[in-house]
Short mmCIF file of the C-alpha atoms (twelve columns), coordinates in Angstrom:
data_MODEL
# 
_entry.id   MODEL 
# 
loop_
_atom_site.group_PDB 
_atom_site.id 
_atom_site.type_symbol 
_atom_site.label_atom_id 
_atom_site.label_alt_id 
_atom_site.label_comp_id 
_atom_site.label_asym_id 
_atom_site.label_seq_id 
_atom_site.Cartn_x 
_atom_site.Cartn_y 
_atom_site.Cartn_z 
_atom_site.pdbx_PDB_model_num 
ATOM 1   C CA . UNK A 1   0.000   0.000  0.000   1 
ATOM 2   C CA . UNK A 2   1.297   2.978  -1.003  1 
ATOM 3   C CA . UNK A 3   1.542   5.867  1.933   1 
ATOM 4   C CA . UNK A 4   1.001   9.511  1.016   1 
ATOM 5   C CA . UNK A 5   3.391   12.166 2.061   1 
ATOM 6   C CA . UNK A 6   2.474   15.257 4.702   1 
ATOM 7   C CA . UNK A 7   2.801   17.485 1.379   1 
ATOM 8   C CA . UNK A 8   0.889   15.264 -1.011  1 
ATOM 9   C CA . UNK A 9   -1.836  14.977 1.610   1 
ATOM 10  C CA . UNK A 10  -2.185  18.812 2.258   1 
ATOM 11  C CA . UNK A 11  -2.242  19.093 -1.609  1 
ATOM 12  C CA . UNK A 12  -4.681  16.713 -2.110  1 
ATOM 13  C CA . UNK A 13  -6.867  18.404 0.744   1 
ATOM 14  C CA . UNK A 14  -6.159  22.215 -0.743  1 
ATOM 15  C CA . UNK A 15  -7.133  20.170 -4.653  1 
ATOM 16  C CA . UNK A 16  -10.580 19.276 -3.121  1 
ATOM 17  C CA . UNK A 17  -11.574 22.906 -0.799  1 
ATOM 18  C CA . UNK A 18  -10.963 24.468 -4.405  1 
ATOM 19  C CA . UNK A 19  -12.798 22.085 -6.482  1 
ATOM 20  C CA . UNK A 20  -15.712 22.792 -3.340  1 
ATOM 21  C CA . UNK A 21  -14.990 26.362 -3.967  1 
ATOM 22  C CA . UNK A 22  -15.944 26.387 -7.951  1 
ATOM 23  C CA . UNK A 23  -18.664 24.596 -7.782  1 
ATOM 24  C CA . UNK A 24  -20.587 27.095 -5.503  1 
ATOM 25  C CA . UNK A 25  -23.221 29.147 -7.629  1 
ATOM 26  C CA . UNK A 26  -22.361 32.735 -7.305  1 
ATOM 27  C CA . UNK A 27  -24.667 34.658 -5.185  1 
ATOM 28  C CA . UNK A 28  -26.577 37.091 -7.631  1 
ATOM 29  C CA . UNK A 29  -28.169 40.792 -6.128  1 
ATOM 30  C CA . UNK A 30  -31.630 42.486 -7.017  1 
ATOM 31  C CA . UNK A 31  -32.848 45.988 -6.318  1 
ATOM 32  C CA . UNK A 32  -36.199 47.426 -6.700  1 
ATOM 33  C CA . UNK A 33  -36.966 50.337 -9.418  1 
ATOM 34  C CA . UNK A 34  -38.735 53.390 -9.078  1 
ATOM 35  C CA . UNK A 35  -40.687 55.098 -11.401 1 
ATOM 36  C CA . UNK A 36  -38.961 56.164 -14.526 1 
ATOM 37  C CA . UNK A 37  -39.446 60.533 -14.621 1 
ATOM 38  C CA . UNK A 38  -42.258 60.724 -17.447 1 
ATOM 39  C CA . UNK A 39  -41.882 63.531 -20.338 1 
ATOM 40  C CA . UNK A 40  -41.337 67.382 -18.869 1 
ATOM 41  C CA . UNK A 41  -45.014 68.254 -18.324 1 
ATOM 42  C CA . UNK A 42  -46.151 70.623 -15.741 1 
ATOM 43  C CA . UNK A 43  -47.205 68.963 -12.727 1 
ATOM 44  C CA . UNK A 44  -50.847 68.033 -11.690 1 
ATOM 45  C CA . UNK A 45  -52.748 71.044 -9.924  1 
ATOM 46  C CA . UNK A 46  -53.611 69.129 -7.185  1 
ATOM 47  C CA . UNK A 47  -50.378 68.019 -5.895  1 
ATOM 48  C CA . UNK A 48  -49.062 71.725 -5.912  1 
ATOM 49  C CA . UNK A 49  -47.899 73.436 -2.816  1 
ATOM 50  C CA . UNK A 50  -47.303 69.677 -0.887  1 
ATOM 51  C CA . UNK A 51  -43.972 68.640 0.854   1 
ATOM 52  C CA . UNK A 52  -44.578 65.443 1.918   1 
ATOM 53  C CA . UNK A 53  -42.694 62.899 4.046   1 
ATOM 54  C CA . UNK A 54  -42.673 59.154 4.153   1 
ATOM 55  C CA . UNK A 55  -42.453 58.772 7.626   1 
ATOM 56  C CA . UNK A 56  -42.400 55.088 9.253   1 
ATOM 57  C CA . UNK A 57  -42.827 52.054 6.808   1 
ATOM 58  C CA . UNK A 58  -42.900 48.810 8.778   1 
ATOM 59  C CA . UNK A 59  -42.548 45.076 7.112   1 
ATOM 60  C CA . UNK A 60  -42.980 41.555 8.355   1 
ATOM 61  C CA . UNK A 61  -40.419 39.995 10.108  1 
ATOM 62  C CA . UNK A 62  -39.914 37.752 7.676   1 
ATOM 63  C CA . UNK A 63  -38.746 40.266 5.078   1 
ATOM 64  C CA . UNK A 64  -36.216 40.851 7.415   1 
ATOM 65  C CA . UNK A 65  -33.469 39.148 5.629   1 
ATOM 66  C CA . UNK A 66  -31.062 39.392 2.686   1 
ATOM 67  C CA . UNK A 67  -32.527 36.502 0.687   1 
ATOM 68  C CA . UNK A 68  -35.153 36.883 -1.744  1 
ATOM 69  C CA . UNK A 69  -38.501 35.493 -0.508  1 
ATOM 70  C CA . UNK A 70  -41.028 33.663 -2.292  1 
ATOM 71  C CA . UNK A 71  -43.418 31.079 -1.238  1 
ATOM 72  C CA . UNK A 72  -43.678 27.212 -3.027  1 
ATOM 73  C CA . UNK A 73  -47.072 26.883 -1.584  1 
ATOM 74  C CA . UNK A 74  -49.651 27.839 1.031   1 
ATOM 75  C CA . UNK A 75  -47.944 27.419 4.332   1 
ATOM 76  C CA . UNK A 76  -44.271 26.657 2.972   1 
ATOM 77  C CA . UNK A 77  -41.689 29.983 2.236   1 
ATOM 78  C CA . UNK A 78  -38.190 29.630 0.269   1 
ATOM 79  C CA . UNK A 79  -35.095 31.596 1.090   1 
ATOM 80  C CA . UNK A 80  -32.921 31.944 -2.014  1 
ATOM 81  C CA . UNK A 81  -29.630 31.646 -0.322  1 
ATOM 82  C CA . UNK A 82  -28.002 32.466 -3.684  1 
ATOM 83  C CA . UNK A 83  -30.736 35.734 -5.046  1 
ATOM 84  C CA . UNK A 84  -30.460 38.475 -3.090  1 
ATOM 85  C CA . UNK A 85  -31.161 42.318 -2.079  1 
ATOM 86  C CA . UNK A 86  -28.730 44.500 -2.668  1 
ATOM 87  C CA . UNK A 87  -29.637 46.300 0.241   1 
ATOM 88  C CA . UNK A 88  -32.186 45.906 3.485   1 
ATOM 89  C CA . UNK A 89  -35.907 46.420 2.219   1 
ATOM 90  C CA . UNK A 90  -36.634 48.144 5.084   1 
ATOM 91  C CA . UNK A 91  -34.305 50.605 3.507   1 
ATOM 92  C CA . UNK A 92  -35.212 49.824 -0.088  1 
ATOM 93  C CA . UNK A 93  -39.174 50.134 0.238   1 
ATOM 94  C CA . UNK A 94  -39.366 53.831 1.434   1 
ATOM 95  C CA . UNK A 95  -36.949 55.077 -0.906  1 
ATOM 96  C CA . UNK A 96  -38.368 53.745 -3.829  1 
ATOM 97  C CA . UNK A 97  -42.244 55.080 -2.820  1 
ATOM 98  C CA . UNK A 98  -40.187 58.451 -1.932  1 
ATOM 99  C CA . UNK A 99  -39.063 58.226 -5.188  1 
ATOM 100 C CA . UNK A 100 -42.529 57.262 -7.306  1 
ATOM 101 C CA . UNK A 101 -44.514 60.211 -5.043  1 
ATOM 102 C CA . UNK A 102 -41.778 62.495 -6.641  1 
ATOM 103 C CA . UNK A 103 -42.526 61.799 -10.062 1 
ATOM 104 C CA . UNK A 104 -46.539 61.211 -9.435  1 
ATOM 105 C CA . UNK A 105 -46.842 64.478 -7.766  1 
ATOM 106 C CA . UNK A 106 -45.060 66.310 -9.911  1 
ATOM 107 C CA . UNK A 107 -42.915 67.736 -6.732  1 
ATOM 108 C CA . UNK A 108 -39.505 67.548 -5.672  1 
ATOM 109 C CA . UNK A 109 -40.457 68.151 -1.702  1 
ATOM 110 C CA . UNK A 110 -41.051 64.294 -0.968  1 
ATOM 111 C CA . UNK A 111 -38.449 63.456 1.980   1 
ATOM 112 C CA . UNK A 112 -37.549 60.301 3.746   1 
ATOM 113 C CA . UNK A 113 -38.243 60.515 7.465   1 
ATOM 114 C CA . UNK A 114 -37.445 60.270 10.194  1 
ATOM 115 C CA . UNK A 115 -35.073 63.178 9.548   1 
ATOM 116 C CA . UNK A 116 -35.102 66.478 11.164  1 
ATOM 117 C CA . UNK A 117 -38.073 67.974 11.011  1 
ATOM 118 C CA . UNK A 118 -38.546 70.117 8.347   1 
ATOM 119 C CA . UNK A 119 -40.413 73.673 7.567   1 
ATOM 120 C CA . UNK A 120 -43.496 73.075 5.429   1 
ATOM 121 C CA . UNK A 121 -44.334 69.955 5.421   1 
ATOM 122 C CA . UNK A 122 -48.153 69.234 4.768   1 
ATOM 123 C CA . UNK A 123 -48.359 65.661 5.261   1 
ATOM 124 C CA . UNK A 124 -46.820 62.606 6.040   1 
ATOM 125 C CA . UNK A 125 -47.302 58.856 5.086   1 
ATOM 126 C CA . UNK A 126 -47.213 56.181 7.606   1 
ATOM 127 C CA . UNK A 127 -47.130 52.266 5.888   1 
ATOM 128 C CA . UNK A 128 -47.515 49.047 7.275   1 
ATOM 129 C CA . UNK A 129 -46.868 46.095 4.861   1 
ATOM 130 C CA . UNK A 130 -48.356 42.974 5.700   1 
ATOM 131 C CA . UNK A 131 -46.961 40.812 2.981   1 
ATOM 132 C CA . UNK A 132 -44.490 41.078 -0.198  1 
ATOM 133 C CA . UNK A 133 -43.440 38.276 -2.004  1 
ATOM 134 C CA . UNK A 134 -44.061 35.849 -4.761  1 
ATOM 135 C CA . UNK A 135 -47.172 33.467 -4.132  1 
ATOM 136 C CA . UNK A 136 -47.653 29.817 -5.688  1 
ATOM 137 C CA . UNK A 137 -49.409 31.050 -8.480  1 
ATOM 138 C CA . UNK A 138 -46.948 33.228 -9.888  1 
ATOM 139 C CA . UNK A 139 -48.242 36.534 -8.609  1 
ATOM 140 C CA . UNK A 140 -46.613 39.154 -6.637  1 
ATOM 141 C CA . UNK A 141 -48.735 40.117 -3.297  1 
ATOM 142 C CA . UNK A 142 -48.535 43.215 -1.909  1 
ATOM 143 C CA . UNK A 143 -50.895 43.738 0.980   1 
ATOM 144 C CA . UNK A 144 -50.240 46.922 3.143   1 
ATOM 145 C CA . UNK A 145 -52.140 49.664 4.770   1 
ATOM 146 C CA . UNK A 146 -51.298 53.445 4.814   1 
ATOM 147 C CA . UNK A 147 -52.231 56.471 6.918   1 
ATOM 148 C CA . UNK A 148 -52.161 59.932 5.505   1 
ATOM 149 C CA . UNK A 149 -51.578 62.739 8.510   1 
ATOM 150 C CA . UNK A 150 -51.981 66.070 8.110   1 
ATOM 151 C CA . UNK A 151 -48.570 67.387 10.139  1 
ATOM 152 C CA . UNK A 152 -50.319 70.717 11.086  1 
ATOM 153 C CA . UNK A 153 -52.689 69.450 13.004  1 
ATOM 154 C CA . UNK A 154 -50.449 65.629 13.943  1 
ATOM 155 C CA . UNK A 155 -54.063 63.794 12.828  1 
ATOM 156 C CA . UNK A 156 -55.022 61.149 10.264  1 
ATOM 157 C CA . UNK A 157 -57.050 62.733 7.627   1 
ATOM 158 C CA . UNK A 158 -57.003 59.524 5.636   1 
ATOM 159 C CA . UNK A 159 -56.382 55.715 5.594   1 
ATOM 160 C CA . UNK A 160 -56.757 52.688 3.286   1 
ATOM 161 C CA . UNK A 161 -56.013 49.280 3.499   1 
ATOM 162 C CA . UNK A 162 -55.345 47.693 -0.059  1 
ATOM 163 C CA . UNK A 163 -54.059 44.570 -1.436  1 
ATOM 164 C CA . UNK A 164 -52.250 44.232 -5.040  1 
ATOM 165 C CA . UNK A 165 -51.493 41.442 -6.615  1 
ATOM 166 C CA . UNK A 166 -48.978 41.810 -10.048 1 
ATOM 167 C CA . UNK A 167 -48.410 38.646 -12.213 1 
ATOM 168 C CA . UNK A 168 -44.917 37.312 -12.939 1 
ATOM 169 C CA . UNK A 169 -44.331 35.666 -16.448 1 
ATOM 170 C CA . UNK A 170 -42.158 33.008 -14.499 1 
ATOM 171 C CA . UNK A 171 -40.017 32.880 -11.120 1 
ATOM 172 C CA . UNK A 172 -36.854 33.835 -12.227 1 
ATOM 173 C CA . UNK A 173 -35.678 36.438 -9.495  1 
ATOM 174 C CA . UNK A 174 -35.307 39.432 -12.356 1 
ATOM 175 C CA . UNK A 175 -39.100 39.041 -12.930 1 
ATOM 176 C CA . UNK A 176 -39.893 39.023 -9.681  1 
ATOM 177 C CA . UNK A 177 -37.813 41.998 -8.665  1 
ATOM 178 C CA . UNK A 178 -39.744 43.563 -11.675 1 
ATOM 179 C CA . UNK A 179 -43.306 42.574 -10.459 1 
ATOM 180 C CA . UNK A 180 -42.578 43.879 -7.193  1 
ATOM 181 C CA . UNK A 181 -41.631 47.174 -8.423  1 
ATOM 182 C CA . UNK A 182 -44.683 47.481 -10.398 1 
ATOM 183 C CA . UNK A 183 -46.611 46.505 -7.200  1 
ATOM 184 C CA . UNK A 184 -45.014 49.218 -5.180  1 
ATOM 185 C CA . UNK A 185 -45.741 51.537 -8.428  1 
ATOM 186 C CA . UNK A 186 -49.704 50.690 -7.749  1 
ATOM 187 C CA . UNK A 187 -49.151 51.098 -4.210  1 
ATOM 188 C CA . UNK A 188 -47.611 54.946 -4.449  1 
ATOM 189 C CA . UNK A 189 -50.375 56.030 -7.097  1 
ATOM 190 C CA . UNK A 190 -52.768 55.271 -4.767  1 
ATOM 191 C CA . UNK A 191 -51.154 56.997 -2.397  1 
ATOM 192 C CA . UNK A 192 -50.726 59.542 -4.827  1 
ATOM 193 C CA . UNK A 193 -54.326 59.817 -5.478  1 
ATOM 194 C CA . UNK A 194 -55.091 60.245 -1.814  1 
ATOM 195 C CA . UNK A 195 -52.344 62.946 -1.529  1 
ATOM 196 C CA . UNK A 196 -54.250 64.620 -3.959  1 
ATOM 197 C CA . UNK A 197 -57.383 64.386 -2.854  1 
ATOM 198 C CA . UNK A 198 -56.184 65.997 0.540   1 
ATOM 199 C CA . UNK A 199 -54.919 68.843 -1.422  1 
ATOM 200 C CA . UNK A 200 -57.917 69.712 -3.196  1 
ATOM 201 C CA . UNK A 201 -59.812 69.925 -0.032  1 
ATOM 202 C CA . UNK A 202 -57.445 71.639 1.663   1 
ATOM 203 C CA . UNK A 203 -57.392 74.247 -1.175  1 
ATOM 204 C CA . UNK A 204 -61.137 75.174 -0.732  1 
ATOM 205 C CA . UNK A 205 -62.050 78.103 0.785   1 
ATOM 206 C CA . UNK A 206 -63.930 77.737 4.060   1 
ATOM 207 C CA . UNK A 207 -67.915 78.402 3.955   1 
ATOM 208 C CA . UNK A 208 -68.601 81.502 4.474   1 
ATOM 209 C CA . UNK A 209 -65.592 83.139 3.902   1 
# 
């Protein structure tokens, strides 16, 4: 039997950690888009005169993680060790709704909170998200709830709770990552829309005046 030498055993070992090493899929990285700016137009009447903050967005636990989540069934969820954020959501989510107010409104006084507090602002958007991630039928679910304050007077002048759903053409993660920013698209126009609806009423004149 032939014995192995110290060297040719620490060579063989070193042979088989990088042969381990290569075959190990690269870990791939998604991020979620905003918005693209549409055409210079001038912006929508309604939205004129806000500065608006996006104040506490909250998500599930289990987005709490680096790994792309998606979910193989009813009960079971999937952790793609190998597709993943390129950053927290909890830090991706807000900016990217930041982002789509900006272009919806028309405005460039959307902020990110919580900051300092800042002169002017009209309102501010509070969001819980109750789920967001890829079901077992191929559809991006987005179901959240926001609350629209009115920072003058610190109350809730409006609040919805909505769930979207945005179909995927397949699972690979670049669709997904798509889907989901089209979900958080739908999402910030109805935001949007209730934005605007505070500013309209806010812009009448009292009775009687």
């Amino acid at each position: 039997m032939t014995r192995l030498s110290p060297a040719s055993l620490i060579l063989a070992a070193l042979t088989l950690a990088v042969a381990g090493c290569s075959s190990t899929p690269a870990t791939r990285f998604y991020s979620l888009a905003s918005i693209a700016p549409a055409a210079p137009e001038s912006p929508r009447p309604a939205g004129q005169g806000l500065a608006v903050a996006v104040g506490t967005v909250t998500l599930p636990a289990y987005l709490d993680r680096p790994q792309v989540v998606t979910r193989p069934g009813v009960y079971a969820v999937d952790l793609a060790e190998f597709d993943r954020w390129s950053e927290p959501l909890q830090d991706m989510v807000p900016r990217v709704i930041a982002e789509n107010l900006s272009v919806l409104l028309g405005s460039d006084q959307v902020y990110l909170s919580p900051r300092r507090r800042l002169p002017g602002l009209t309102h501010q958007i509070d969001i819980a998200i109750d789920r967001f991630d890829l079901d077992d039928q191929d559809r991006v679910v987005l179901a959240a709830r926001w609350d629209l304050v009115e920072r003058s007077r610190d109350e809730v002048v409006s609040s919805r709770r909505i769930t979207i759903t945005e179909p995927a053409a397949d699972r690979s993660y670049d669709t997904i990552a798509a889907a989901m920013s089209k979900a958080l698209a739908l999402l910030s126009r109805d935001i949007a829309d209730g934005l605007q609806a505070a500013a309209a009423t806010r812009a009448k004149p009292a009775r009687g005046s």
